[in-house]
C-alpha positions as CSV (number, residue, x, y, z in Angstrom):
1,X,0.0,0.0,0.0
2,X,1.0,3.6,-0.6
3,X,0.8,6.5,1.9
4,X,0.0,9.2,-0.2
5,X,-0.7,11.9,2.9
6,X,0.9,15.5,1.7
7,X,0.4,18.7,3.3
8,X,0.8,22.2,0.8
9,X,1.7,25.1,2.2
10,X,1.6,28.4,0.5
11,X,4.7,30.6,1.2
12,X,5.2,34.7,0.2
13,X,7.3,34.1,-2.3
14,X,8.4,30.7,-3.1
15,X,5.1,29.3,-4.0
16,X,3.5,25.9,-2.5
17,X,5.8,23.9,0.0
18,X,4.8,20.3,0.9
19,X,5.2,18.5,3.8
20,X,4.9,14.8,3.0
21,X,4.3,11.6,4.5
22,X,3.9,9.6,1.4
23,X,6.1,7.0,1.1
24,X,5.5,3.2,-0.3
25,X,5.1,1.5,3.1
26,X,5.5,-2.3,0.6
27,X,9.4,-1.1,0.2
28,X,9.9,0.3,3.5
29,X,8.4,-2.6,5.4
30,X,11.0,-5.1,5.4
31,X,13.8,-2.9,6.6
32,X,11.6,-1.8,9.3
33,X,10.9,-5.1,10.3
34,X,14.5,-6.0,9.9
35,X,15.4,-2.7,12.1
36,X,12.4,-3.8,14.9
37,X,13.7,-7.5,15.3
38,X,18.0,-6.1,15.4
39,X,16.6,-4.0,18.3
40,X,14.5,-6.5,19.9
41,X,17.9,-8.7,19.9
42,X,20.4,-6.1,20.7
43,X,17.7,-4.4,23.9
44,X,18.0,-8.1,25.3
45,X,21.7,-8.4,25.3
46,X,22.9,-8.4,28.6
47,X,25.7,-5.8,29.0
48,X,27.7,-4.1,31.9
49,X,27.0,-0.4,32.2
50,X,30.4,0.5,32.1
51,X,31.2,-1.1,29.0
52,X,27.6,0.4,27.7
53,X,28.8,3.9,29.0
54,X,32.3,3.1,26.9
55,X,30.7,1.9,23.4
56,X,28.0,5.0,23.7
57,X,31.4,7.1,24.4
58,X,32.7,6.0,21.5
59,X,30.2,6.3,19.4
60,X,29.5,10.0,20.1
61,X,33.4,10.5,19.1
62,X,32.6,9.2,15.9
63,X,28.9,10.8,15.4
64,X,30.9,14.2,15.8
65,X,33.6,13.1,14.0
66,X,31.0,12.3,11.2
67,X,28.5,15.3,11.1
68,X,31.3,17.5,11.2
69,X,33.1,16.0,8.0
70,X,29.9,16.2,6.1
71,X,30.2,19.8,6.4
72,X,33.4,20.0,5.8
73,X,35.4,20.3,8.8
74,X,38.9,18.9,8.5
75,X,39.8,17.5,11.7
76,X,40.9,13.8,11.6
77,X,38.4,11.5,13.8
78,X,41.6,10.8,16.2
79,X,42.0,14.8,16.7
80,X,37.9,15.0,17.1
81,X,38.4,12.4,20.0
82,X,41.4,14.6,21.5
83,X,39.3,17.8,21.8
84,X,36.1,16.0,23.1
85,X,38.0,14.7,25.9
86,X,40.2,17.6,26.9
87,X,38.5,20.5,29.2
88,X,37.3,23.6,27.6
89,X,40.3,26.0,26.8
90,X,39.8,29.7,27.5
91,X,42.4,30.9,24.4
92,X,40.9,31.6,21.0
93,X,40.2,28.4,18.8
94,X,40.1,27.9,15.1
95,X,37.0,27.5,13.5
96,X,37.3,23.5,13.2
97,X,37.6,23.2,16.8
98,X,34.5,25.5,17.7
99,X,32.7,23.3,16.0
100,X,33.6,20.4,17.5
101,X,33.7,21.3,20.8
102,X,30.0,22.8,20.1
103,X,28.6,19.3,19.0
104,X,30.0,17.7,22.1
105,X,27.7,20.4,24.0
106,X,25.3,20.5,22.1
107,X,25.2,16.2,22.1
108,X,25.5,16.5,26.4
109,X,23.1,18.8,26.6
110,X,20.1,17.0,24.6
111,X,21.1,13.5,23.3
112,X,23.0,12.2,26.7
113,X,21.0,14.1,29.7
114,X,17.5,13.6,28.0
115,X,15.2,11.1,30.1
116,X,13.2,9.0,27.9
117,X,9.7,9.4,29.1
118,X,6.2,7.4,28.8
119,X,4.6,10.6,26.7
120,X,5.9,10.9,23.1
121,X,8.4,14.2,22.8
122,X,7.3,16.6,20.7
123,X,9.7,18.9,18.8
124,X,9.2,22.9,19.5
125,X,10.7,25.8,18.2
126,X,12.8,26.4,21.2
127,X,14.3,23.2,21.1
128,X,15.5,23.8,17.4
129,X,16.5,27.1,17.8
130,X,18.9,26.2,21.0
131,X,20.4,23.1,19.3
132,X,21.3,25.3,16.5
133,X,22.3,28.4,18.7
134,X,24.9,25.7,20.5
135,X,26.1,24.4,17.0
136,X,26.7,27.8,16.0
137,X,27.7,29.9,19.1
138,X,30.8,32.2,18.7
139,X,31.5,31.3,15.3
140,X,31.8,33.8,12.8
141,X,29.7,32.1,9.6
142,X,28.8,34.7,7.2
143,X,25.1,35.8,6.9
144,X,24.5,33.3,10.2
145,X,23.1,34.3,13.5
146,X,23.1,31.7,16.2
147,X,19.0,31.0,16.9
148,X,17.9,32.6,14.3
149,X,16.0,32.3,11.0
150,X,17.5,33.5,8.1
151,X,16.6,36.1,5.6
152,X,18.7,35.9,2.4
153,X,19.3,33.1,-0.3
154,X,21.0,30.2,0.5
155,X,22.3,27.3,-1.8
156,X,22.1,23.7,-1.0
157,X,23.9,20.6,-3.0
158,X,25.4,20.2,-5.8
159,X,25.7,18.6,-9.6
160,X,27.2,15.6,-8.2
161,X,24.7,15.2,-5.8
162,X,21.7,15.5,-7.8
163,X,21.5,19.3,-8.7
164,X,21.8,22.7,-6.8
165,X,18.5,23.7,-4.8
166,X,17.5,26.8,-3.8
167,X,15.1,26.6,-0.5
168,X,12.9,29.2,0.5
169,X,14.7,32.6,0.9
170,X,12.5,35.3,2.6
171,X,12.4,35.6,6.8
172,X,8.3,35.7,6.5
173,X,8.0,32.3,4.3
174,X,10.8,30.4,6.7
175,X,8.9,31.4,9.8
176,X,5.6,30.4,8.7
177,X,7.4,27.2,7.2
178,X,8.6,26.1,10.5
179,X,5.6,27.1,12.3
180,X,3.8,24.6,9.9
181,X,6.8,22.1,10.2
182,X,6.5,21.8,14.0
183,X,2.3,21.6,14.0
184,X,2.9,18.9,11.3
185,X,5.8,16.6,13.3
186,X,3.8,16.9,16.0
187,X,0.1,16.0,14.8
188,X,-1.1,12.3,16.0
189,X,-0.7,11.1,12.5
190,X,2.9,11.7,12.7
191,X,3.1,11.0,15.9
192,X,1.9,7.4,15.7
193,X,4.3,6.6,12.8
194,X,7.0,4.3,13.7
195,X,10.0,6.5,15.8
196,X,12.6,6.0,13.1
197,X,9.7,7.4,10.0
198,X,9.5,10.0,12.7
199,X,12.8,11.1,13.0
200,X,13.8,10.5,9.5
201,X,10.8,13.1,7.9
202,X,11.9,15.4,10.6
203,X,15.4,15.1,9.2
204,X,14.4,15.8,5.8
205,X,11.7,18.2,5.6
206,X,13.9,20.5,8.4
207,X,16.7,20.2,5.7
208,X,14.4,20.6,2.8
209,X,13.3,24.3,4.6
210,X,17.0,25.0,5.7
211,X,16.0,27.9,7.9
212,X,19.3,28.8,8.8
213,X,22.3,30.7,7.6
214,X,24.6,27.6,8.5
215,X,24.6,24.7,10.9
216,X,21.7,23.3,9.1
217,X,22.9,20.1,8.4
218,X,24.2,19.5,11.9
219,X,21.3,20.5,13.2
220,X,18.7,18.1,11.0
221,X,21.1,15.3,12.3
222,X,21.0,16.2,15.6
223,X,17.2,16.9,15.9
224,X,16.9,13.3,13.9
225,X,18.8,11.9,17.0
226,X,17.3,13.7,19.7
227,X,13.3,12.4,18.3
228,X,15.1,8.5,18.3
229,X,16.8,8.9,21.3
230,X,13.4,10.0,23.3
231,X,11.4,7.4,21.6
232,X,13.7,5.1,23.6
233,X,16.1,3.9,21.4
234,X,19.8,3.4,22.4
235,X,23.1,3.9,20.3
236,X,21.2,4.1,16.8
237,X,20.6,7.9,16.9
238,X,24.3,8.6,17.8
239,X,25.3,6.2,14.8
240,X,23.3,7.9,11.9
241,X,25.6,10.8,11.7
242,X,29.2,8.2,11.1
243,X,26.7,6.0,9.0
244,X,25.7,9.4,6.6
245,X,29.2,10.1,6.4
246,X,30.6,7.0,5.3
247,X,28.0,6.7,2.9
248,X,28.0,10.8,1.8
249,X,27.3,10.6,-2.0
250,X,24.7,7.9,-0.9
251,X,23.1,10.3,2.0
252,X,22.7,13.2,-0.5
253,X,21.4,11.8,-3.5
254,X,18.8,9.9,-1.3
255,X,17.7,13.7,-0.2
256,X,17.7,14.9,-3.7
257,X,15.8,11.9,-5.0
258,X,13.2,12.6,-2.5
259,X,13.0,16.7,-3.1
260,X,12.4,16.2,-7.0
261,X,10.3,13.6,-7.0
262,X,7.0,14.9,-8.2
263,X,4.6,13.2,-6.5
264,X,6.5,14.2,-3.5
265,X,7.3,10.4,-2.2
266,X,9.6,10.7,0.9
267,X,11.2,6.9,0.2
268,X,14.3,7.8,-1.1
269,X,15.2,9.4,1.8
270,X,13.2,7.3,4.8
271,X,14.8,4.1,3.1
272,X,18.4,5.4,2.9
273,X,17.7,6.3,6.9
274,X,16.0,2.8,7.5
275,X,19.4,1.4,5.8
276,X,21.6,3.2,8.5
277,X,19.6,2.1,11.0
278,X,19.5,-1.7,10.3
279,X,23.6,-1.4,9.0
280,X,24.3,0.3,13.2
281,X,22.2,-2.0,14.9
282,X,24.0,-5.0,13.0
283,X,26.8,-3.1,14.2
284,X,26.1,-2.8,17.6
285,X,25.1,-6.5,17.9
286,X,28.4,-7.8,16.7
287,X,30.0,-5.3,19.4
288,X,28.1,-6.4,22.3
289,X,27.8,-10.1,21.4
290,X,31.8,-9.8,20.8
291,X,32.1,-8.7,24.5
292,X,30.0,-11.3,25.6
293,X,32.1,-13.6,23.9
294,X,35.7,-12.1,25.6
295,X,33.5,-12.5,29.0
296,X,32.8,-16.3,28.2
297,X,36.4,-16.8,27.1
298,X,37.8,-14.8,29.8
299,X,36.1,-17.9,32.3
300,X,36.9,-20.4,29.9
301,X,40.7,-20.1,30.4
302,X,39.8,-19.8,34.0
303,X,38.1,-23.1,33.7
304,X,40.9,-24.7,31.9
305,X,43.7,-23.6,34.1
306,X,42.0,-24.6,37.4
307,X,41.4,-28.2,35.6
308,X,45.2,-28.0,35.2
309,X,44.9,-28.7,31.2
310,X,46.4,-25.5,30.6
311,X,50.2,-24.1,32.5
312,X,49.7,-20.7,34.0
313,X,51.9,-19.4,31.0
314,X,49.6,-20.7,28.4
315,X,46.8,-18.9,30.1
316,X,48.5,-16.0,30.4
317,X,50.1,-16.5,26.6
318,X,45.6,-16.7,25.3
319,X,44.8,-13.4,27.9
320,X,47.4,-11.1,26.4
321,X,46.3,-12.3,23.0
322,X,42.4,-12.1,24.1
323,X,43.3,-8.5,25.1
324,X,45.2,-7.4,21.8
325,X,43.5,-9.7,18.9
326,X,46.0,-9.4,16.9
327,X,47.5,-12.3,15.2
328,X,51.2,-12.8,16.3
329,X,54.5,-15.0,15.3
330,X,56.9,-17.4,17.1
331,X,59.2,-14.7,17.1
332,X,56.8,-11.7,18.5
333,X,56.7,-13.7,21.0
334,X,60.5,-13.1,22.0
335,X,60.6,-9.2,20.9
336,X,56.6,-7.9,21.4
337,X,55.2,-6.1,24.6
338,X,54.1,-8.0,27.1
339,X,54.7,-11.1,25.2
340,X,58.1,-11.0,25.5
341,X,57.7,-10.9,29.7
342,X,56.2,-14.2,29.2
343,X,58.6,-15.9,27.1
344,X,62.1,-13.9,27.6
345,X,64.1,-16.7,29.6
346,X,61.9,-19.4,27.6
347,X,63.1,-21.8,25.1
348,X,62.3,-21.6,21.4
349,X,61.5,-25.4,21.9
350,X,58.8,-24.6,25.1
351,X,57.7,-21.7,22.8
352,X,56.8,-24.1,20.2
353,X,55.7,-26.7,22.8
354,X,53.3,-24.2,24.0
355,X,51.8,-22.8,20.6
356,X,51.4,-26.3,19.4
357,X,49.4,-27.5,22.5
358,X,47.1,-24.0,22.0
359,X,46.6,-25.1,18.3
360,X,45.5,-29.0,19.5
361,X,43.2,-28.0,21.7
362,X,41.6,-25.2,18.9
363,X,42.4,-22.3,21.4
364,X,44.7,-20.7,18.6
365,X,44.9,-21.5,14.8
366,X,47.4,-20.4,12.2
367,X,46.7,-18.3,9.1
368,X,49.6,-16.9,6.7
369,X,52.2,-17.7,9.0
370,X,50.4,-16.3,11.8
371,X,49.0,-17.6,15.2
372,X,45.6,-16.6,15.6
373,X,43.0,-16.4,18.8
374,X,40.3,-18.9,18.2
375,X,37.2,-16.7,19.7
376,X,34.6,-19.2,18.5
377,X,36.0,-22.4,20.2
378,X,33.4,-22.1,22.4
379,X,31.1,-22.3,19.5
């Protein structure tokens, strides 16, 4: 079936704008289903809070690494992860660090400290206008004030991407727009889509209006997060952003296939978001299943050296290699921290005693010359 729902709005000067919801629920419906089950699986996975509190850590390094590359910012994901965790410096920054040390603010102040609640969030004007005044603040784009609707032309894509488009340029047609966006993400149709269609329509019809003078693209992502996020959804909304940037010429041809299509069918768009939402939560399942799996051989060894079928080396030898998975020689063994602690006054015959015991039992395996960590013996 096809939702075919579209609201025009007549504007000043740019003539009719739509907000749509139509989109051809037959395509979107298996990654939804696909997305629901992932989520089902990964909310049941029994994880430490600590290690949850690392992963989401990481993952907002690389959200902010990624919605700041889209836009152009030139900062390498390992610098990214050095400003985010240094404390705020009172000399003058360049322009690339503002900005990143404005998403980590602006991702504190309303993707981490945000309380999921019973009642389902609706988006206001304030809480647009703040995300994007935080994005912004104390940098000096032209033709861009922090909070506040533009009032001049703007340009958005280009060839490559599926053409240039010119959105709406006059103060009086943005203001009713986003008056008319809001009332629309909000109204009980909307509101009892599925979270993700939610989020995603919010994504595109706030960049399809692009009320700002910059920061709009940081912003759509942001707000896109913030409506998953309080629908109760964990990681996915901080994993968009790294998923859009990997996937850039993707990301903005999906929006420009959605903005010309003339029946105004949102799929493009909704399906390239579903897409990033089933490829994180695949993601995030392989990450927490994989430290499940370290757990369960972390007791395993345990097991093996009470039962005396291991030597306290050998154990040690799988630990160090269970902490580093990285394949290793005969000879690292000798030469490579902390390796080398265990095997320095060692034999090369013990050595090869030991690796060949590791291999019988399936604990380690060899690949191009390499010594490997089984992780699936347990399997």
């Amino acid at each position: 079936m096809v939702n075919n729902i579209v609201k025009k709005v007549l504007t000043f000067k740019s003539g009719n704008f739509v907000l749509s919801r139509k989109y051809d629920e037959g395509k979107l419906l298996p990654s939804l289903l696909e997305a629901k089950i992932l989520y089902e699986t990964v909310r049941d996975l029994p994880i430490l809070p600590e290690l949850s509190a690392q992963i989401e850590a990481e993952l907002i390094r690389r959200s902010i690494f990624g919605t700041a590359a889209l836009e152009g910012n030139p900062l390498t994901e390992e610098r990214v992860g050095q400003i985010i965790s240094e404390p705020a410096k009172e000399q003058k920054m360049e322009r690339a660090e503002k900005e990143i040390r404005n998403l980590k603010v602006a991702y504190d102040s309303f993707i981490r400290k945000w309380d999921v609640s019973d009642s389902v969030f609706k988006l206001e004007k304030d809480h647009i206008t703040k995300i994007h005044s935080i994005v912004t603040h104390d940098i000096e784009y032209e033709n861009n004030v922090p909070g506040q609707y533009r009032n001049h032309l703007v340009k958005v894509g280009d060839a490559e991407h599926g053409g240039v488009y010119a959105p709406p340029k006059m103060l009086a047609d943005i203001e009713k727009l986003m008056r008319e966006f809001i009332q629309w993400i909000n109204n009980e149709e909307i509101l009892n889509l599925d979270p993700v269609i939610r989020a995603a329509l919010a994504h595109y019809h706030f960049g399809l209006i692009h009320p700002f003078g910059d920061g709009n693209g940081r912003t759509a992502r942001l707000i896109e997060a913030l409506l998953m996020r309080l629908a109760g959804m964990k990681y996915v909304p901080i994993m968009l952003s790294n998923f859009y940037y990997k996937n850039m010429d993707e990301y903005f041809l999906a929006f420009s296939n959605a903005r010309k299509s003339e029946e105004h069918d949102v799929t493009p768009f909704v399906g390239f978001v579903l897409k990033g939402v089933v490829g994180s939560l695949n993601e995030i399942k392989e990450r927490i299943i994989f430290f499940i799996r370290k757990f369960a051989l972390r007791d395993y060894y345990a097991f093996l050296r009470t039962g005396k079928r291991i030597t306290q080396r050998q154990h040690d030898l799988l630990s160090i290699a269970l902490d580093g998975l990285t394949p290793f020689t005969l000879g690292d063994l000798f030469i490579v921290s902390p390796f080398n602690v265990l095997y320095r006054n060692i034999s090369e015959r013990t050595v090869r005693r030991d690796l060949k015991k590791l291999s019988d039992a399936q604990l380690l395996y060899v690949a191009e010359g390499k010594y490997h960590l089984n992780v699936r013996v347990l399997e």
